[in-house]
N, C-alpha and C positions, 0 to 999 in steps of 0.2 A: 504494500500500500504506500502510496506517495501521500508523504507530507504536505501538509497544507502550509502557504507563504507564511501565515500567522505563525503556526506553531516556529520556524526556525527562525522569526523576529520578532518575538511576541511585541516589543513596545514601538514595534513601528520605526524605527532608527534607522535615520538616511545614512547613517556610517555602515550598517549591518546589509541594507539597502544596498548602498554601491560598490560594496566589496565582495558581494553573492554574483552581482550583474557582471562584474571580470571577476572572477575569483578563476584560479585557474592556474600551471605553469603557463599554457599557452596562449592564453585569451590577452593580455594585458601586448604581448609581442604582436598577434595579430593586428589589433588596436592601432598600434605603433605605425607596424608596415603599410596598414592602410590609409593613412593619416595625408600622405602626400597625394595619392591616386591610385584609382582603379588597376585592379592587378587580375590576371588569369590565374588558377591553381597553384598550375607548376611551378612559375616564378613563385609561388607566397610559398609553396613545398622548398625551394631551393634554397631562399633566402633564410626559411624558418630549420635548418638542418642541424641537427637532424629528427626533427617531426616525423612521423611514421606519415602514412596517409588517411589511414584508418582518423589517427587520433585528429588531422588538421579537418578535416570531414565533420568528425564530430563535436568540433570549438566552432568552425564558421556556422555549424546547424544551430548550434547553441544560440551563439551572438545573431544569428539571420531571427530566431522565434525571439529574442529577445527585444529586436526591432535597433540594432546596434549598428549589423551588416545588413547590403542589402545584394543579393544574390541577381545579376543581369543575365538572360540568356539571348544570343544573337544568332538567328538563323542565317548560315550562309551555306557555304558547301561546306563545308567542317562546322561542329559545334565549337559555338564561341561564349563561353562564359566569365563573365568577371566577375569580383565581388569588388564592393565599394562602402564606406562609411557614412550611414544614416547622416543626417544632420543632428539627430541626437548623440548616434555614435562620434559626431565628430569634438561633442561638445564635452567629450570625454578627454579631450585633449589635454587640458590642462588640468585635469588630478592626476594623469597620467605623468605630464612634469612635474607639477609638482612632489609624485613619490620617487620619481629619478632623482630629482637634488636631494631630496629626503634619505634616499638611502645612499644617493654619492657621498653626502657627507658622514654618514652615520654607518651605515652596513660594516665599513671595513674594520672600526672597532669592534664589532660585536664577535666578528670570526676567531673561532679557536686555532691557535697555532700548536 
């Protein structure tokens, strides 16, 4: 049985909110790589390496029902598919930078030597 959104943030908390929405190793890079422009699979599989494809399938399905990405398909003689950054997804930008200086500055204390 799948949990209902209430029970994994009972008091409603846009921190608990927007860290469920990219919660992820890969979602947050996704995010990233798509921030500039529309990409096809393969290049976001290349650049994302080493991502299985199983698992980058199943982050853009995620971020796509999330309404983050947004999945384009182009009928030509080949399938042409991109995916691209909602303008909600886009607007993820900047807590996205903001935890990059967050943890540029901080992470590399925290690691055990």
């Amino acid at each position: 049985m799948k949990k209902s959104k209430y029970s994994e943030n009972p008091l409603g908390c846009p921190v608990v909110s927007t860290l469920s929405l990219i919660a992820g190793k890969w979602k947050p890079m996704v995010i990233h790589v798509l921030i500039d422009k529309p990409m096809r699979f393969g290049k976001l599989k290349n650049l994302m390496s080493p991502i299985s494809q199983k698992v980058l399938t199943e982050q853009l399905r995620e971020l796509e029902s999330s309404h983050v990405v947004q999945r384009d398909v182009f009928d030509e003689k080949v399938l042409n598919v991109t995916y691209s950054l909602t303008d909600y997804g886009k607007s993820l930008a900047p807590v996205l930078e903001a935890l990059y200086l967050w943890g540029e500055i901080n992470v590399p204390y925290c690691k055990q030597e």
